[in-house]
MIDREN-776035 format. One record per residue: residue in three letters; x, y, z of N, C-alpha, C in turn. Coordinates in steps of 0.2 Angstrom, whole numbers, padded with zeros to 4 digits, always signed. Example, Ala and Ser with C-alpha at 12.3 -4.5 7.8 and 13.67 -1.06 7.14 Angstrom:
# MIDREN-776035
ALA+0066-0028+0039+0062-0022+0039+0066-0016+0039
SER+0064-0011+0035+0068-0005+0036+0064+0000+0039
//
This chain:
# MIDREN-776035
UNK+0080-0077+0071+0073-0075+0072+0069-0074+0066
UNK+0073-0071+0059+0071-0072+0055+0065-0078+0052
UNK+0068-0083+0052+0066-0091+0049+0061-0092+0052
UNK+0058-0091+0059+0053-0094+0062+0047-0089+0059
UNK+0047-0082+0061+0041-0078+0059+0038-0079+0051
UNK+0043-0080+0046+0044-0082+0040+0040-0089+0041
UNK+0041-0095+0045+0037-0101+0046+0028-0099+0046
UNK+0029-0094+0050+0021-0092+0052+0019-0088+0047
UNK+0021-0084+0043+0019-0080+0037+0016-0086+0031
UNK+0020-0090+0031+0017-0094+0027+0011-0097+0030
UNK+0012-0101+0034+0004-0104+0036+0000-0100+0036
UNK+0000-0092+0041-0007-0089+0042-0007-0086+0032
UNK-0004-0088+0028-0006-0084+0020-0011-0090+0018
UNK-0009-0099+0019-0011-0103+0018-0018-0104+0022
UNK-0017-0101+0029-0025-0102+0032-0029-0096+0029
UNK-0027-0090+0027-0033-0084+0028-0033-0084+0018
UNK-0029-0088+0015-0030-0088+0007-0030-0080+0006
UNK-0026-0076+0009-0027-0070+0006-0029-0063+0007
UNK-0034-0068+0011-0039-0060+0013-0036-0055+0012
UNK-0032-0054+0020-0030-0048+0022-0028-0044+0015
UNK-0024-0047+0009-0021-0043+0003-0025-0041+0000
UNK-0033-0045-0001-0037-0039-0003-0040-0031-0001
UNK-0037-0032+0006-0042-0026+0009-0038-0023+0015
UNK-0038-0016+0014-0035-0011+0022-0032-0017+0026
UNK-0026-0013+0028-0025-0017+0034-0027-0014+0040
UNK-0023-0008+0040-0023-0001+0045-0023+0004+0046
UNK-0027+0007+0049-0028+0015+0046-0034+0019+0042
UNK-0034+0023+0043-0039+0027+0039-0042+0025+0033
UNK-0040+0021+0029-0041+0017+0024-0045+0011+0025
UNK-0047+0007+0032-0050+0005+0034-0059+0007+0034
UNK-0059+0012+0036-0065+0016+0035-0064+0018+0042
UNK-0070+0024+0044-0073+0028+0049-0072+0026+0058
UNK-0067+0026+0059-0069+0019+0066-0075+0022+0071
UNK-0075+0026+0072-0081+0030+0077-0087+0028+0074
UNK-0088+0029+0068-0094+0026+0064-0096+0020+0062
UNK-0090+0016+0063-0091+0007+0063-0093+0006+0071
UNK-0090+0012+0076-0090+0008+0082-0100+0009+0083
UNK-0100+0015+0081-0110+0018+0080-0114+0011+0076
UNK-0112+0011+0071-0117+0004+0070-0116+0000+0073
UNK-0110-0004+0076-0108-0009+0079-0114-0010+0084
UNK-0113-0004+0089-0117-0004+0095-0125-0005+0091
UNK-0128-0001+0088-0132-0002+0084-0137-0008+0081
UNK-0132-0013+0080-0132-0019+0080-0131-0024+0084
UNK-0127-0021+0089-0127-0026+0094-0133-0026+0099
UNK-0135-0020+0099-0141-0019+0103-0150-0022+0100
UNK-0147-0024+0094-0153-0028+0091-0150-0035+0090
UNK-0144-0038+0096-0144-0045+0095-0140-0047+0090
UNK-0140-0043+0085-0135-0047+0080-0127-0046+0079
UNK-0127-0051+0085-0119-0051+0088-0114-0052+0082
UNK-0116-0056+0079-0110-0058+0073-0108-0052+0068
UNK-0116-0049+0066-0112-0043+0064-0110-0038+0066
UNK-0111-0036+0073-0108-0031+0076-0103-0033+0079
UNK-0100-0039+0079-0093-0041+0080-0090-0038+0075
UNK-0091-0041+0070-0087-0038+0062-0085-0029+0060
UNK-0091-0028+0062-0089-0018+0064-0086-0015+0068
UNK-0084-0020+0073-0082-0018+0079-0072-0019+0078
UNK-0073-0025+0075-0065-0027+0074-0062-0023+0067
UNK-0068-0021+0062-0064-0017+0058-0064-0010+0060
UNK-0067-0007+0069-0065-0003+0071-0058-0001+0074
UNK-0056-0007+0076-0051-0009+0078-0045-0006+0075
UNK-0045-0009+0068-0040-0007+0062-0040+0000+0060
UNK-0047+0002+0060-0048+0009+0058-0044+0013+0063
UNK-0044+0013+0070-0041+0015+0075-0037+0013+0078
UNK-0035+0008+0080-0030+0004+0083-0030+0009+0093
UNK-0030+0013+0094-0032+0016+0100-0036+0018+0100
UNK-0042+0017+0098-0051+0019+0101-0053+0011+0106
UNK-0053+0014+0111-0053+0007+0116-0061+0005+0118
UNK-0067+0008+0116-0075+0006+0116-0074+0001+0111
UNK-0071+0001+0104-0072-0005+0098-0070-0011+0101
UNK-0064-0011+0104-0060-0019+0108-0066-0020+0115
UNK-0070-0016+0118-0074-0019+0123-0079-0020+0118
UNK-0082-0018+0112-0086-0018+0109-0085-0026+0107
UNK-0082-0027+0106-0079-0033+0099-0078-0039+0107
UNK-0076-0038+0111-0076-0043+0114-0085-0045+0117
UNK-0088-0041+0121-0095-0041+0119-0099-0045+0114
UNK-0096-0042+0109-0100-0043+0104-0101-0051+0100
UNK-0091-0053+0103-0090-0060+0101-0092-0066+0105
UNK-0094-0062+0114-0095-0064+0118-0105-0068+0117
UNK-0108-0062+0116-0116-0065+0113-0116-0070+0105
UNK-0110-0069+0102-0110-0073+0096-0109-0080+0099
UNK-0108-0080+0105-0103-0089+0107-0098-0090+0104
UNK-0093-0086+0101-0087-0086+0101-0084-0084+0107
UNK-0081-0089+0110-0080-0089+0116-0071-0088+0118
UNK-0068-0090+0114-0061-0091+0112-0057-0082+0108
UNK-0061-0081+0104-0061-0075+0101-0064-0070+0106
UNK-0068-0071+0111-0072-0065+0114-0067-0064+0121
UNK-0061-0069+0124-0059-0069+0127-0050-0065+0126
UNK-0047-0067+0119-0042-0064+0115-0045-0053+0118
UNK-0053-0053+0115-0053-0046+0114-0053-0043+0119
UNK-0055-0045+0125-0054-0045+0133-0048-0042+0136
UNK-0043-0046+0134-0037-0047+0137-0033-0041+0133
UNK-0035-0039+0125-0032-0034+0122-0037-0026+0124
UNK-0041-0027+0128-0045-0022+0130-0039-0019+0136
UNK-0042-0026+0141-0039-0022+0148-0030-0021+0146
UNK-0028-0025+0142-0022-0022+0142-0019-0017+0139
UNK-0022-0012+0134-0022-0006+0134-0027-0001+0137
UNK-0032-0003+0142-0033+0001+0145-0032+0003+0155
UNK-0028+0002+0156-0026+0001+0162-0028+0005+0169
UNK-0030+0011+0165-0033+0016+0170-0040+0018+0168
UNK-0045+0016+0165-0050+0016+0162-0056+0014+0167
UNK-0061+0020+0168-0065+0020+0172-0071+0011+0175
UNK-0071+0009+0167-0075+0003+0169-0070-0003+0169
UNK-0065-0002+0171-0061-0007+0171-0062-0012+0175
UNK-0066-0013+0182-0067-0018+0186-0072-0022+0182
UNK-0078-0017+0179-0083-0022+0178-0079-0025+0171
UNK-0074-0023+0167-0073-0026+0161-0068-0033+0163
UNK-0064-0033+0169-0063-0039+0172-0065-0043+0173
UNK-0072-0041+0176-0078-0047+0177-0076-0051+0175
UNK-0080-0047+0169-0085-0048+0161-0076-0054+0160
UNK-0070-0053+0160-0068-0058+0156-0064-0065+0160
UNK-0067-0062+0166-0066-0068+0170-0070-0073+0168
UNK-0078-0070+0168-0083-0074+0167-0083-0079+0158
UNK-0080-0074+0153-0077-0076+0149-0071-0081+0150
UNK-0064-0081+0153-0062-0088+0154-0065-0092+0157
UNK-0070-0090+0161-0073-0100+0164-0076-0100+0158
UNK-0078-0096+0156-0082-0102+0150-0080-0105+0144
UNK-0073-0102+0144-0069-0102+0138-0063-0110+0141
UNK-0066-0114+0148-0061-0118+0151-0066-0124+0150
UNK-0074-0119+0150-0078-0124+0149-0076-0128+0143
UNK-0078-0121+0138-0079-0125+0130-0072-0128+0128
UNK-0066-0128+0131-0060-0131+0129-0064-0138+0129
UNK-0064-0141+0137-0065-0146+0138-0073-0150+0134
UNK-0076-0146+0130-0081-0149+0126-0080-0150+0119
UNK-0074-0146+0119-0073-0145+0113-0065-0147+0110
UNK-0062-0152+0114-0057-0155+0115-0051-0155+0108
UNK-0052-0159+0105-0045-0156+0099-0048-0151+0095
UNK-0054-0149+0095-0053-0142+0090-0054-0135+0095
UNK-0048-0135+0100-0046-0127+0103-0041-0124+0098
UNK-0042-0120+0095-0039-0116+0093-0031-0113+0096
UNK-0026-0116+0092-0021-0114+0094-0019-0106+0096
UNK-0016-0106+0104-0015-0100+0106-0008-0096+0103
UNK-0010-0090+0101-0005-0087+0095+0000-0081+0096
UNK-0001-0081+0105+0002-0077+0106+0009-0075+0108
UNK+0014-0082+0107+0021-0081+0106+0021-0078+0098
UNK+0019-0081+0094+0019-0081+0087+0020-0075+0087
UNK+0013-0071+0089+0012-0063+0085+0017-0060+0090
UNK+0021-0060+0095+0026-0058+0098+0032-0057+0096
UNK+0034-0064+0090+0040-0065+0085+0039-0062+0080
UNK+0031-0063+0079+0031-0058+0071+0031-0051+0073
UNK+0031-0049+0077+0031-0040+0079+0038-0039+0079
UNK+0042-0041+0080+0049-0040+0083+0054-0043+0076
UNK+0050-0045+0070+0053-0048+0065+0048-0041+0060
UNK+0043-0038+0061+0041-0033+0058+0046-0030+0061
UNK+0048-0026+0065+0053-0020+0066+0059-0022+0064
UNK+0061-0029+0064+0068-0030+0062+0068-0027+0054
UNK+0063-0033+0052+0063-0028+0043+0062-0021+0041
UNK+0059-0017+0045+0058-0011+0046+0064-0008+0046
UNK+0066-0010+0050+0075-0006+0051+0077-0008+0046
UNK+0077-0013+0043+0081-0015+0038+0081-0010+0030
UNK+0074-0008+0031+0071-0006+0026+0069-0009+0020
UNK+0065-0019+0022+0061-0021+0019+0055-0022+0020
UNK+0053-0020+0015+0045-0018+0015+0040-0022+0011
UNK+0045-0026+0006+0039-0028+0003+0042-0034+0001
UNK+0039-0041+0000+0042-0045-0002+0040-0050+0003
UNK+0047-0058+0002+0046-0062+0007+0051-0061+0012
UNK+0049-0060+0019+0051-0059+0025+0052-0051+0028
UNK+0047-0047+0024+0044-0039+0025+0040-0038+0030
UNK+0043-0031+0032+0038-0029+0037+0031-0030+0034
UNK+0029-0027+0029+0022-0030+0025+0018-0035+0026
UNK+0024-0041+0024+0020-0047+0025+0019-0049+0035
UNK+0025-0046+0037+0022-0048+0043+0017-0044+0046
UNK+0015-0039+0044+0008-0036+0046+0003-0039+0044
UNK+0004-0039+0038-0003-0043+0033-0004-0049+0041
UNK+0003-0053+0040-0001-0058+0044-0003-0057+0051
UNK-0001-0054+0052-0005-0052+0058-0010-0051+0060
UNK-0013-0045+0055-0020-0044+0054-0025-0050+0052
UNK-0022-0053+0048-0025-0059+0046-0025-0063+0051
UNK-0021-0064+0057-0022-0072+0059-0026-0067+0068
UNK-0030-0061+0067-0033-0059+0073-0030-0055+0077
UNK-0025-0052+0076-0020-0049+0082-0025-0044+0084
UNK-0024-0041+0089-0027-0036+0093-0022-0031+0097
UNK-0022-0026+0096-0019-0023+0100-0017-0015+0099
UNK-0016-0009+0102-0015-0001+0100-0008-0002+0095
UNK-0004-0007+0099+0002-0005+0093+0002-0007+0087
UNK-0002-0010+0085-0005-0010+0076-0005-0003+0075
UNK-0007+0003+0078-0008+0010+0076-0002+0011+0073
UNK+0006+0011+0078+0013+0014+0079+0013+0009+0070
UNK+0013+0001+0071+0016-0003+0064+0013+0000+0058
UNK+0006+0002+0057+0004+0004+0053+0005+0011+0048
UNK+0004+0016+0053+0010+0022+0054+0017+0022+0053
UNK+0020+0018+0054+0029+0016+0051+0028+0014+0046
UNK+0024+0010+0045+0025+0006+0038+0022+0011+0033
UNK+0016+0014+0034+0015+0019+0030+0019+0026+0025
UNK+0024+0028+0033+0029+0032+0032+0035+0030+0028
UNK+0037+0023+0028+0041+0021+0025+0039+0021+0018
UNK+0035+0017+0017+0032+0015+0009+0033+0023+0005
UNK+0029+0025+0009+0028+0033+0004+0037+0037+0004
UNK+0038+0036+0008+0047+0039+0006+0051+0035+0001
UNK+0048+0028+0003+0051+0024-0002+0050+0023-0010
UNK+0041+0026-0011+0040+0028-0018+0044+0036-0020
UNK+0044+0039-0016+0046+0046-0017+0053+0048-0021
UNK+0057+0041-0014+0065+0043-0018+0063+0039-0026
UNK+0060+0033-0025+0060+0029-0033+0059+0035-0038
UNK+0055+0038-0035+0053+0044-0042+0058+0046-0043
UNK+0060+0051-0039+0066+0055-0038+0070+0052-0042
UNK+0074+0047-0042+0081+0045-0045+0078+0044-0051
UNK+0072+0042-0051+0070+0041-0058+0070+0048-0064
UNK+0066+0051-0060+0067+0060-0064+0074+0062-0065
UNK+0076+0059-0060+0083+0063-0063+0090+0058-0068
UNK+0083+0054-0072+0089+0050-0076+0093+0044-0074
UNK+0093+0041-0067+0096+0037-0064+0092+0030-0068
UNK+0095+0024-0070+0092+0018-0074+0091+0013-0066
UNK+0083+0011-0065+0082+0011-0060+0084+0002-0061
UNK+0084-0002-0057+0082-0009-0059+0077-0012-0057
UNK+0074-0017-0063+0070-0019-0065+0063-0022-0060
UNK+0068-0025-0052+0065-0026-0048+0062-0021-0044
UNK+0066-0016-0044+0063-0008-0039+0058-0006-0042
UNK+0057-0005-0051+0051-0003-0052+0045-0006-0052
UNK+0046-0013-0050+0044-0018-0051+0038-0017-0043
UNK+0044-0017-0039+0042-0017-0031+0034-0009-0032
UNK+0037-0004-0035+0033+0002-0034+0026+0001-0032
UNK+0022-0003-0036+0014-0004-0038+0014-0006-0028
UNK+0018-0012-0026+0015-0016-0022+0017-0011-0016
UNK+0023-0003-0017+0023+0001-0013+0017+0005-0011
UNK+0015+0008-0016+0009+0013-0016+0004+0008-0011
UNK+0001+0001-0016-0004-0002-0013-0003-0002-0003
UNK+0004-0002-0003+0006-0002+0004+0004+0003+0010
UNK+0007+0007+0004+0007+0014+0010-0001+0015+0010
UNK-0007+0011+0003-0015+0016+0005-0017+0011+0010
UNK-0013+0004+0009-0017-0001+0015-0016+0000+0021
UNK-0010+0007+0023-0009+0006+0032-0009+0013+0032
UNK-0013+0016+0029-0015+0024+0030-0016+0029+0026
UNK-0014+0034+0025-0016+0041+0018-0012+0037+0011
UNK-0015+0036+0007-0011+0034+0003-0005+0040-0001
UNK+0002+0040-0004+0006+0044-0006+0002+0051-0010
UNK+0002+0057-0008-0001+0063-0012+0000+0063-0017
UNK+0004+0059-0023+0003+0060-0030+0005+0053-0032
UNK+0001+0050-0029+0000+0041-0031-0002+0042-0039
UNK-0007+0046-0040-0011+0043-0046-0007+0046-0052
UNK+0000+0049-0052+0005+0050-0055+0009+0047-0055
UNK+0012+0046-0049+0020+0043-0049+0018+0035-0049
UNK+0013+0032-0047+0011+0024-0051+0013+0023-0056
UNK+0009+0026-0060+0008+0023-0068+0017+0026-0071
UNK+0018+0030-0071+0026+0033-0073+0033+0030-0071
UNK+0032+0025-0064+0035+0022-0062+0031+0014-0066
UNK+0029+0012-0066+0027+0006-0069+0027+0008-0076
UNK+0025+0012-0079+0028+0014-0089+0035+0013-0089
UNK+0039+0015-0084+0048+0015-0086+0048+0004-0084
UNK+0045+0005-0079+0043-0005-0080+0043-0008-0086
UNK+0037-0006-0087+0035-0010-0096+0039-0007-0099
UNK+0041-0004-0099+0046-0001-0106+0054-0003-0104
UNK+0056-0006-0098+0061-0009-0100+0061-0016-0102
UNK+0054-0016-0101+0054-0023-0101+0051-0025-0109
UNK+0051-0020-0114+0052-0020-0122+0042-0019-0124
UNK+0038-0017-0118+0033-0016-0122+0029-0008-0122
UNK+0034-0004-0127+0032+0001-0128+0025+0005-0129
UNK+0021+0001-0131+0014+0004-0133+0010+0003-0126
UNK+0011+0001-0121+0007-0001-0114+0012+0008-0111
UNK+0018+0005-0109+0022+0008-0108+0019+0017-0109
UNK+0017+0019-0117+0017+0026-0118+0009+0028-0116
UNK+0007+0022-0116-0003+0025-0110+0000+0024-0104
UNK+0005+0021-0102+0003+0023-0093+0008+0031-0092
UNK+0014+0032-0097+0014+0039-0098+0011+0043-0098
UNK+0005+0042-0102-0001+0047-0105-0005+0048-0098
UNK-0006+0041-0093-0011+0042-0089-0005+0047-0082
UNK-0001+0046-0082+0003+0049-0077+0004+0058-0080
UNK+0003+0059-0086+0005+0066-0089-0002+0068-0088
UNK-0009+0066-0088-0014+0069-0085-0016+0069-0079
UNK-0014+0066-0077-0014+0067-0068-0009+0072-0065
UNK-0006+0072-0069+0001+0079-0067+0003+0084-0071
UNK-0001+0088-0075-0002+0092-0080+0005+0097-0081
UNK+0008+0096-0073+0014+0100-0073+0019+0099-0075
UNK+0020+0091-0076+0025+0087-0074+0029+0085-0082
UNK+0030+0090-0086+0033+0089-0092+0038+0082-0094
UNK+0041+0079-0087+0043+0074-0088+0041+0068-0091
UNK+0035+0066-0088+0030+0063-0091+0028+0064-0098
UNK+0025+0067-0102+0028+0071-0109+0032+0069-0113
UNK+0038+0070-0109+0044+0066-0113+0045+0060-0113
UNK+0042+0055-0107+0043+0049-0107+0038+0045-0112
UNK+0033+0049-0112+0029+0046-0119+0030+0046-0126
UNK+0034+0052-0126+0036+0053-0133+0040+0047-0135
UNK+0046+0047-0129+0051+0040-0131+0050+0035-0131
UNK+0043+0034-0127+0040+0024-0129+0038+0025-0134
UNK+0035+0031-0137+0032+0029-0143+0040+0030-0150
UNK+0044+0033-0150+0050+0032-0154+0050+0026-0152
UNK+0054+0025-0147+0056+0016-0145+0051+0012-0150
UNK+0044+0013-0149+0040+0010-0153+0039+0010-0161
UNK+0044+0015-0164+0045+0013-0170+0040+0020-0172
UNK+0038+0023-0168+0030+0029-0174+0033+0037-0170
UNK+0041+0039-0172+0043+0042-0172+0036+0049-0175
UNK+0034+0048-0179+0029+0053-0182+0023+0053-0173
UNK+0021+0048-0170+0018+0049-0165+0021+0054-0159
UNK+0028+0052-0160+0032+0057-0153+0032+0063-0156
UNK+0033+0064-0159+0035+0069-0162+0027+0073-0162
UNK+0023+0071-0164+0015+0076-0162+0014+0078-0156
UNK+0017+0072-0151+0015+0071-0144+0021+0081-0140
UNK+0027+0080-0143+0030+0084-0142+0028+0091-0144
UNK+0025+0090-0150+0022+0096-0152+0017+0100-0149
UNK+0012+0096-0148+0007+0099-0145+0007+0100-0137
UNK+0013+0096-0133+0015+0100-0128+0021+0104-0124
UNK+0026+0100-0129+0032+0106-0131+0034+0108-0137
UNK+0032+0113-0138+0033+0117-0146+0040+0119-0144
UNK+0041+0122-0140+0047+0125-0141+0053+0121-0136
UNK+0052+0116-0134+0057+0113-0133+0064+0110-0138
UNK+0070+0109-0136+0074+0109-0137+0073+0101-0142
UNK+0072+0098-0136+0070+0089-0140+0065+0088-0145
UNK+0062+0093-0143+0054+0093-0151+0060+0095-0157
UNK+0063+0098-0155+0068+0103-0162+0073+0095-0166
UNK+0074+0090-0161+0080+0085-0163+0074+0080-0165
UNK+0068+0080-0164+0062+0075-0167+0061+0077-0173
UNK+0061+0085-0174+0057+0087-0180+0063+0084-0186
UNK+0069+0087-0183+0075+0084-0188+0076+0076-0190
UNK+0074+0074-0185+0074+0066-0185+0069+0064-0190
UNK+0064+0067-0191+0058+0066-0194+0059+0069-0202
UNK+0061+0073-0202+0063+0076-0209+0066+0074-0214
UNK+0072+0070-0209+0077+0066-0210+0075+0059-0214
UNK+0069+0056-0211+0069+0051-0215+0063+0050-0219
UNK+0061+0057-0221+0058+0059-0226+0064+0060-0235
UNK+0067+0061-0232+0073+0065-0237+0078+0066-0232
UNK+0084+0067-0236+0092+0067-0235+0092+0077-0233
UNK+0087+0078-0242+0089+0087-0242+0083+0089-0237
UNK+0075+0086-0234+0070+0089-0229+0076+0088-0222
UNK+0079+0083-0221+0082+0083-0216+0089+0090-0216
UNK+0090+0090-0218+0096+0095-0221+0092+0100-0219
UNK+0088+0102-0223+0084+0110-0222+0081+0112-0215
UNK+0080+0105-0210+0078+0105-0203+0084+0107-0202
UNK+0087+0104-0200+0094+0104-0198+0097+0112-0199
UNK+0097+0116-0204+0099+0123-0205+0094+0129-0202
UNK+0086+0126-0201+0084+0129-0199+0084+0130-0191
UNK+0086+0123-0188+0088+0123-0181+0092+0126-0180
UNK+0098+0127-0183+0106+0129-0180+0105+0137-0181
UNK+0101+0139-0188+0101+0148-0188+0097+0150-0188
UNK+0090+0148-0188+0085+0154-0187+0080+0152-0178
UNK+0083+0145-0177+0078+0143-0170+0083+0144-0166
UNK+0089+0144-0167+0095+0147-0162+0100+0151-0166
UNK+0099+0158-0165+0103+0163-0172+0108+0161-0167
UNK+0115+0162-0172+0121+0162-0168+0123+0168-0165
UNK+0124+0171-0160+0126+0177-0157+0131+0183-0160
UNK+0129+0190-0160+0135+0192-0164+0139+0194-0158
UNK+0146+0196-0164+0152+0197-0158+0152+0205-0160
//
C-alpha cells in the first residue's frame, strides 16, 4: 500500500508546485474559521462567488467540523461555475452532516448540481477532471500507517500525505482528527529531541536535521510546540555545529538563550561553539557574564590563563583548587 500513495504524493507535489508547504495545512494556524465563514457569506452575498469560495474552503481547514463552511463552499463554487468542485463539497457536506436540519434542501441543491455536472462532462469532454476519490482513500490509510509508524516527516510521511491531500482538494471533518495527530505527534517528537539532547545524548545528524521541518509541522496542523522559539534554534545550533560551522552555530545558541533566559544550558552551548571556534577568550566572557560561579567558568578561566603563561595558568589552577574550593578540614 505503501508504493501507490507514494505514486500520488508525487504527482499532486508536481501538479500544486508546492503550495500547500508554503502555508497551514490544518487547524488554528489556518486562521479564524467562524470569521472566514463571516466574510465568506459576506461575499457571497455580493456575488463574488470565487472569493467567497476561497474563505469558505480555508474555513474548512481552519475547522475541519464547522459544517456551514463545506455548504458555504459548495454554494459558493456552485455560482463560480465550478461545477465539478461545487459538487465534491456537496457530497463532503451531506456526508458529514447526516442529521442536519436543512439536509433535504442540501440534497436538492446537489442533485441539481450532478445534472449539471453530467452536463458539463459531456461539453467538456477530455478535460473532466479526474475523480480522486479512491486515491485520497489510500492516502488516508497510508497517513495512519505512517503515523503508527512514527513517520512524520520525509518521503512516504504522515506529513507529506496530508500536505497532499490538502493540496489535491480533500474535503472532509476527518482532516480535523489527521491534523490533530499529526500535530501531537510532531510536538512530542521535538520534545523528546530536546530531552536527549539536554541530557548529553550525541543526537544524529539527520534527527537534528528533521527538527526545523518538526516544529514547521506541528504550527502547520495546529498550536505550534510551547517553546518552539527555544528549542528550534538549540536544536538546529547542535546541527550546525556538528556539521563544523561554529560561529552560525553560537547565534542560534545566543538566540535560543534569550528566548529561554532560564535555560543555562543554552549558555553553555554557546560558550563551546565559540571554543570549538578557536576565541576561547569569547567563551569564556560569555561564561562569565552569566555563570560566574559555575564550575566550567572556573576550567575556562584556567584554560585561559593557561595560554597566557605556564605560571598565570598555574596560579589559576592553585587558585581553583584552594581558595574557590578550600579543602575541608578533618
Amino acid at each position: 500500500m505503501r508504493s501507490e500513495p507514494r505514486r500520488w504524493v508525487l504527482m499532486g507535489a508536481l501538479l500544486w508546485c508546492g503550495l500547500a508547504a508554503a502555508e497551514p495545512l490544518v487547524g488554528s494556524s489556518v486562521g479564524n474559521a467562524d470569521a472566514l465563514v463571516a466574510e465568506g457569506t459576506r461575499l457571497y452575498n455580493k456575488k463574488r462567488y470565487a472569493d467567497a469560495s476561497g474563505l469558505y474552503l480555508k474555513a474548512t481547514r481552519a475547522n475541519p467540523s464547522l459544517l456551514p463552511a463545506y455548504l458555504g463552499l459548495a454554494r459558493a463554487r456552485l455560482g463560480a461555475k465550478e461545477v465539478p468542485a461545487a459538487c465534491t463539497a456537496y457530497r463532503a457536506y451531506l456526508r458529514s452532516a447526516p442529521d442536519i436540519q436543512d439536509r433535504a434542501k442540501a440534497q436538492r441543491e446537489m442533485e441539481l448540481c450532478e445534472r449539471q455536472l453530467k452536463a458539463w462532462r459531456k461539453k467538456k469532454k477530455n478535460k473532466v477532471p479526474p475523480d480522486l476519490t479512491a486515491r485520497h482513500v489510500e492516502l488516508k490509510a497510508g497517513f495512519f500507517a505512517a503515523l503508527e509508524d512514527g513517520k512524520l516527516v520525509g518521503p512516504d510521511s504522515a506529513g507529506e500525505m496530508l500536505t497532499t491531500l490538502v493540496s489535491e482538494g480533500y474535503l472532509g471533518m476527518d482532516l480535523g482528527e489527521m491534523g490533530h495527530r499529526l500535530n501531537a505527534a510532531s510536538r512530542a517528537a521535538t520534545d523528546d529531541l530536546h530531552r536527549r539532547a539536554l541530557a548529553g545524548e550525541t543526537l544524529p545528524p539527520q534527527q537534528l536535521n528533521e527538527a526545523r521541518t518538526l516544529f514547521d509541522l506541528a504550527r502547520d496542523t495546529g498550536e505550534p510546540s510551547a517553546q518552539a522559539t527555544a528549542q528550534a534554534p538549540f536544536l538546529e545550533g547542535l546541527a550546525v555545529l556538528q556539521a563544523g560551522d561554529s560561529a552560525r552555530a553560537q547565534g542560534l545558541f545566543a538566540k535560543a538563550a534569550a528566548a529561554a533566559p532560564d535555560r543555562t544550558e543554552y549558555r553553555v552551548w554557546r560558550a563551546a561553539a565559540l571554543q570549538r571556534g578557536g576565541d576561547l577568550g569569547g567563551a569564556l566572557a560569555v561564561m562569565e557574564a552569566d555563570l560566574p560561579t559555575d564550575s566550567r567558568t572556573d576550567v575556562l578561566r584556567a584554560e585561559v590563563a593557561k595560554r597566557k603563561s605556564p605560571e598565570a595558568g598555574a596560579r589559576e589552577l592553585e587558585r581553583i583548587l584552594f581558595q574557590r574550593y578550600p579543602t575541608a578540614a578533618r
